[in-house]
N, C-alpha and C positions, 0 to 999 in steps of 0.2 A: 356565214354560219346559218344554219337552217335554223335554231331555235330562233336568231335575232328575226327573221322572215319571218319565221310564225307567229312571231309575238308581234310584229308589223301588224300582218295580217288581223291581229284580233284587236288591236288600238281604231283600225280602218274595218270594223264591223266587215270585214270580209273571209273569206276561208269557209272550211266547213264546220259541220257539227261536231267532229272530234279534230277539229284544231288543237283547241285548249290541251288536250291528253297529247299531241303530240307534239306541243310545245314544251310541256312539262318534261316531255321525255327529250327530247331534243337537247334540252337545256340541259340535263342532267349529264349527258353523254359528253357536252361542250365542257363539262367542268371536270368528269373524267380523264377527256385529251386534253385540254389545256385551259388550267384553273385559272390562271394567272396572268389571261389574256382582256385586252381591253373590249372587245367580240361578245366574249364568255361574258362578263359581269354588265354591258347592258344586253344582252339578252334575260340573262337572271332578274335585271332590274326592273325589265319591262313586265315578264311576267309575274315578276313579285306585287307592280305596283297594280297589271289588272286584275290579282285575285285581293287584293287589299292588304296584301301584307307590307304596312307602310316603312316602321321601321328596315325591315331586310331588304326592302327595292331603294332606301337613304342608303345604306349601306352599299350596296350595291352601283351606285351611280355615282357614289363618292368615291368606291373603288376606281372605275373606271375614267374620273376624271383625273385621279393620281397621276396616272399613266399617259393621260395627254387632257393636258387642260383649258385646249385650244380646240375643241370642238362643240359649237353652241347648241347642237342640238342635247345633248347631253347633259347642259346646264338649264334645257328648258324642259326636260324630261324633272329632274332633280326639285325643280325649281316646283314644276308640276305636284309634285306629290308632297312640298313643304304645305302648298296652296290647299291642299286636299285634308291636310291632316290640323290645319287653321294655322300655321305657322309664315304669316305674312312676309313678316320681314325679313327673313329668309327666301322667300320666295322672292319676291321683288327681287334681292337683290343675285337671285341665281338668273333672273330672265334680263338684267341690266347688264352683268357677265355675258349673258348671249349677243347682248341686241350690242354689245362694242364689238365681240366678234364675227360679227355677222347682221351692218346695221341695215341693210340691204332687206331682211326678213322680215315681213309683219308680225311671226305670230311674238314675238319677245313683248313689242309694244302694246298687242292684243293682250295677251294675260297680265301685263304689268297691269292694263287699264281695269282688268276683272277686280284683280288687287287691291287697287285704291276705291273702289267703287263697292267691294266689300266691307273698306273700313269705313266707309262713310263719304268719301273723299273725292267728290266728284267731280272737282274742279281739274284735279288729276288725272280722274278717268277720261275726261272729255277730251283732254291734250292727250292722251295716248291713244286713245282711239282715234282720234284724227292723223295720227302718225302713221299710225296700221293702215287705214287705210288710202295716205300718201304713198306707202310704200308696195300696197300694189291696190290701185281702184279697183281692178276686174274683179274681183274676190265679194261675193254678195254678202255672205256672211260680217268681213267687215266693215260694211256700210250699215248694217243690221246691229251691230254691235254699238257702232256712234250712236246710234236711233235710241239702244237700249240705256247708254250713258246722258243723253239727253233728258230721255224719259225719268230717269231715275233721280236727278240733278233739278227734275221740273220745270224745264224748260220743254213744254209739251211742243210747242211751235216748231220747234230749231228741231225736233225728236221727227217728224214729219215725211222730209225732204229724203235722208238716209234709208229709212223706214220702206219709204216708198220704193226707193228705187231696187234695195234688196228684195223686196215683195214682189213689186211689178215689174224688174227687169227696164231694162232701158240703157240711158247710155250718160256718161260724167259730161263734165262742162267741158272737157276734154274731150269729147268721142270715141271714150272709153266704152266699149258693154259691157252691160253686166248681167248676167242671166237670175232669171230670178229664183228665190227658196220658196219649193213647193210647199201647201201646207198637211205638217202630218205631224204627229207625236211627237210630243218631248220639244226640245230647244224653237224646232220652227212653228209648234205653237203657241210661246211664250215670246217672239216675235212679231207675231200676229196681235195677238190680243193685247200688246202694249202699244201696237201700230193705232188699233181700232180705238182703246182708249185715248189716245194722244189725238185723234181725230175727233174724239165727243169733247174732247175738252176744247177744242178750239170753236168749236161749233160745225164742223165739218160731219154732220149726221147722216148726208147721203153713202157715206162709202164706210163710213163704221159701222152703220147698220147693213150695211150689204157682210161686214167681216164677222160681226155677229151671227148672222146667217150662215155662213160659212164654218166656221166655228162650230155651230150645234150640227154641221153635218155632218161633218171631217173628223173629228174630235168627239166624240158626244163624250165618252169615256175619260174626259182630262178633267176634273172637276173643277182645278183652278180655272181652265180654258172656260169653261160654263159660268160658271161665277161671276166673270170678268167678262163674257158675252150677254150675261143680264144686266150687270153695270153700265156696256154702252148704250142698252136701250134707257136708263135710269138716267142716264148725263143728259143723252139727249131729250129727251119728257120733259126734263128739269130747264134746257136749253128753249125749248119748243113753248112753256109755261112761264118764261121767263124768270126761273128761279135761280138761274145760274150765270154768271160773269163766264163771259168767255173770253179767250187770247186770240187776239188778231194773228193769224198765219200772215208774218214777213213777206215783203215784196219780194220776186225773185227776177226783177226789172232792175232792180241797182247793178 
């Protein structure tokens, strides 16, 4: 179906400028010739859920799992938009649905671990994000994501190693590559700047202050990203002054 394409397209930030319009119209045609298809309702559900219309994209994805209930991406679409609109437990367990039917996939264990890390629960997120990213290394993002459940859980140390290798690319204990997340707007600069802090906090000043750096260059316009690139010069002063306990970064000789 062209609408389900187009609504692809606009999830994956690609297409053009009147995608959006001819998604909407796509979709409306799909419901013309045939209402009642599983094609038809997540198409409808996609573009419901990216103009925000959360109830009618629930509706929608619930239709479509009626119809075949064995397709995961459609529970992590579903699952997706419970997450969106603060409906946890619901969400969990549409992306737990997924990840039996498809345990092969990271992203079920990736959002489940958003999930838990939402409500607080980090202990949880830490196990699913290491799941994600078992289930496929190569993916920089979920190595970035353990970093970010680390980070958040306070274990600034263990936050580090994932961090890194998301950022800088390199390759698993396995001989895995992994290419690295450039830094720019939005998500990969909230990567960054919890890399850069997880590094002042250990005492690691020479390369948080190089992300700081980076940070006001790439970024000036992210004010969180600023904020949090004055902080690492402020840990580390505090480090430098000896005002501040640091965390020994783990041996990675064991």
């Amino acid at each position: 179906f062209l609408a389900e394409v187009l609504a692809l397209q606009l999830f994956n930030g690609q297409g053009g400028i009147n995608t959006l319009d001819r998604a909407v119209d796509a979709s409306r045609n799909a419901v013309a010739l045939a209402p009642n298809t599983l094609e038809t309702h997540r198409a409808r559900g996609l573009i419901l859920e990216y103009t925000g219309n959360y109830d009618e994209a629930i509706f929608e994805y619930q239709q479509a799992i009626r119809i075949n209930e064995n397709i995961s991406d459609l529970h992590i679409a579903l699952g997706r938009v419970y997450f969106t609109i603060g409906d946890y437990a619901n969400a969990t367990e549409e992306y737990n649905r997924a990840n039996t039917l498809n345990p092969s996939d990271p992203m079920p264990d990736f959002y489940i671990s958003r999930a838990y890390a939402t409500t607080g629960d980090f202990t949880n997120a830490v196990q699913y994000a290491n799941l994600a990213v078992r289930d496929d290394p190569s993916r920089a993002n979920l190595h970035a994501n353990l970093g970010m459940m680390y980070y958040r859980q306070r274990d600034y140390a263990k936050a580090i190693q994932p961090f890194r290798l998301a950022l800088r690319g390199g390759a698993t204990e396995e001989g895995i590559a992994v290419e690295p997340i450039p830094l720019d707007y939005g998500r990969p600069a909230e990567y960054f700047y919890l890399y850069g802090l997880a590094l002042a906090r250990v005492g690691e000043c020479g390369e948080a202050l190089q992300i700081s750096q980076s940070l006001q260059q790439i970024v000036p316009l992210d004010e969180v990203a600023m904020f949090n690139a004055t902080e690492m010069v402020t840990i580390c002063q505090q480090v430098a002054d000896g005002e501040t306990v640091i965390t020994p970064t783990p041996s990675t000789d064991e």
